[in-house]
C-alpha positions as CSV (number, residue, x, y, z in Angstrom):
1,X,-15.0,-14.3,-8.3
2,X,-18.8,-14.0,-7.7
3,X,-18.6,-15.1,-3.7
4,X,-15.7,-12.0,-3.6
5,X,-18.8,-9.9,-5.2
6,X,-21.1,-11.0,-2.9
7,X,-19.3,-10.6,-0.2
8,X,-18.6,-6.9,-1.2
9,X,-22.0,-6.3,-1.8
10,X,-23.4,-7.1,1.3
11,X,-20.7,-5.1,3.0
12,X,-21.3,-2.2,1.3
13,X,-25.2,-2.5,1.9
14,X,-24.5,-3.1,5.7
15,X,-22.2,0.3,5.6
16,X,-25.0,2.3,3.4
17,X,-28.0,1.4,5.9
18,X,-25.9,2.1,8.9
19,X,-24.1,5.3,8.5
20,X,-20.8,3.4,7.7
21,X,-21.2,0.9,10.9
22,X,-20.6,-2.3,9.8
23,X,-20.2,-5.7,12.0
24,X,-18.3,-8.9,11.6
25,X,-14.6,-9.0,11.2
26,X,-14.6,-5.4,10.0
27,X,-16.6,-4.4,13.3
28,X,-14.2,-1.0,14.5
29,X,-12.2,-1.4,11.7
30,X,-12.1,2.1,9.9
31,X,-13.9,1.3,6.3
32,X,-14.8,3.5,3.5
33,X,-16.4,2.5,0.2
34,X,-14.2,4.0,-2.3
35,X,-16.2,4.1,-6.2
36,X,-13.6,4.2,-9.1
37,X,-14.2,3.9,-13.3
38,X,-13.6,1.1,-14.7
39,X,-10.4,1.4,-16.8
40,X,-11.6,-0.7,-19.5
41,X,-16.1,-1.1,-19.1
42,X,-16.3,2.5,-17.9
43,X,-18.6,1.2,-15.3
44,X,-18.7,2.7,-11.7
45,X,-17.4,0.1,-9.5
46,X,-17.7,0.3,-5.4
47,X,-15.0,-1.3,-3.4
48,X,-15.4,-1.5,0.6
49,X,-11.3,-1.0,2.4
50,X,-10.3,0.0,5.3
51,X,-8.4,3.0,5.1
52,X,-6.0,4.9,7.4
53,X,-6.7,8.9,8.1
54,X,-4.1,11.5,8.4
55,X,-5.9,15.3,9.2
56,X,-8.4,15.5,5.9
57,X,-6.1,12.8,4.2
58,X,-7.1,9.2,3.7
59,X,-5.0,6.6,2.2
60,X,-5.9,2.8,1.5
61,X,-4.3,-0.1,0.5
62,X,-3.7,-2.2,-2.8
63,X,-3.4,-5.1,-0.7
64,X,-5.5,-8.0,-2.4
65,X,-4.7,-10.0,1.1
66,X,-1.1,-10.5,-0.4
67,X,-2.0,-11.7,-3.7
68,X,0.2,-11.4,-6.6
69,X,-1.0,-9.3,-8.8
70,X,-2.5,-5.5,-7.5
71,X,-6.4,-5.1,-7.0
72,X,-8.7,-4.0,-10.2
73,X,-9.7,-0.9,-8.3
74,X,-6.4,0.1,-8.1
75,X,-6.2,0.0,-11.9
76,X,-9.4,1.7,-12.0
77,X,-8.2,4.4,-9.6
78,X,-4.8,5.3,-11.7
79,X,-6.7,5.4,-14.9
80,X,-8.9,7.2,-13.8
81,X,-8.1,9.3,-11.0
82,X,-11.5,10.9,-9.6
83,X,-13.1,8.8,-7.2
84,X,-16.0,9.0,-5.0
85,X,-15.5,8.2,-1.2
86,X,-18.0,7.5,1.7
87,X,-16.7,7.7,5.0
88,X,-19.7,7.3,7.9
89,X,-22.6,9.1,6.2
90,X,-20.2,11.5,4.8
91,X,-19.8,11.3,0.6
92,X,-17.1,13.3,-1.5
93,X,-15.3,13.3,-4.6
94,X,-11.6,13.1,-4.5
95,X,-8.2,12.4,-6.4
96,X,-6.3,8.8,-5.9
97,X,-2.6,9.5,-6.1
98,X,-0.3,6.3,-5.4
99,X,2.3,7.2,-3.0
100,X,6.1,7.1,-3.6
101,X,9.5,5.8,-1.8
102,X,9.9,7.0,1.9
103,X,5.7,8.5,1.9
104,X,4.4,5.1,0.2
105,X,6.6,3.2,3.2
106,X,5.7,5.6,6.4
107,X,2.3,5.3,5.9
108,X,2.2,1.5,5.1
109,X,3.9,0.7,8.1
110,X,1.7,2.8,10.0
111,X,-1.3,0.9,8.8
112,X,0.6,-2.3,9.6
113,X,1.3,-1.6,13.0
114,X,-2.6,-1.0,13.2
115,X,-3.5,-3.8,12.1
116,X,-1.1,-6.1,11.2
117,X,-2.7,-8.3,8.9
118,X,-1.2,-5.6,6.6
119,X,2.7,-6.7,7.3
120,X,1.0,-10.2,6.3
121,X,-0.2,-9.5,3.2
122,X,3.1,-7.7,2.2
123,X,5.3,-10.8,3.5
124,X,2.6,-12.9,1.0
125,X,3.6,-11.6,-1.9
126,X,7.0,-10.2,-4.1
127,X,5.1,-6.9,-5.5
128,X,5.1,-3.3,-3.3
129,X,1.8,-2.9,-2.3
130,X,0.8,0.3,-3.0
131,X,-0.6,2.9,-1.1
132,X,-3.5,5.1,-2.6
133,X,-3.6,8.9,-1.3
134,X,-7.4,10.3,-1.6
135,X,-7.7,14.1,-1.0
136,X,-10.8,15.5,-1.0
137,X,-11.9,17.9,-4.0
């Protein structure tokens, strides 16, 4: 999916040269830029997502807009569980652990009552999105 690349790159290169400000239809939407290894290549990959906080814990979504199969960074992110997150200006390593039952749905239907493009993307498709806990190192 090169435009999907494209796309991502010039997001994340709007979000690095503006202390995580970015404009468009993510304008106020809170996004991080979440860098996983690549299950397979070993290659650092950067994802943009919006993300939901709780205190110092941040969570995001495996959403894929509702398509039927989870995202690669969420393969990326299980395999290999140390990230890297940037959040504003602010960059830290952390640990992705995919939340369970009752935690996975609390905090999914939190971020779809934010925004509920969310509940869309889970009516989209048959799979459990998954929800992705970072906490900081």
């Amino acid at each position: 999916m090169p435009e999907m690349h494209d796309f991502n790159t010039q997001i994340i290169e709007e979000f690095r040269a503006n202390g995580g400000k970015i404009g468009g239809q993510f304008e106020g939407a809170p996004m991080l830029l979440l860098t996983t290894v690549g299950a397979k290549s070993g290659l650092t990959r950067v994802n943009p997502m919006m993300y939901l906080a709780e205190g110092e814990r941040l969570f995001v979504f495996a959403s894929k807009a509702g398509a039927p199969t989870n995202p690669d960074w969420f393969h990326n992110a299980v395999a290999n569980p140390i990230v890297a997150v940037e959040v504003g200006s602010d960059r830290f390593d952390a640990v992705a652990t995919v939340l369970e039952g009752g935690e996975r749905d609390r905090v999914y239907a939190e971020q779809a009552e934010r925004y509920p493009g969310f509940g869309e993307y889970q009516e989209a498709t048959d799979r459990v999105i998954p929800v992705v806990a970072l906490d900081r190192r």
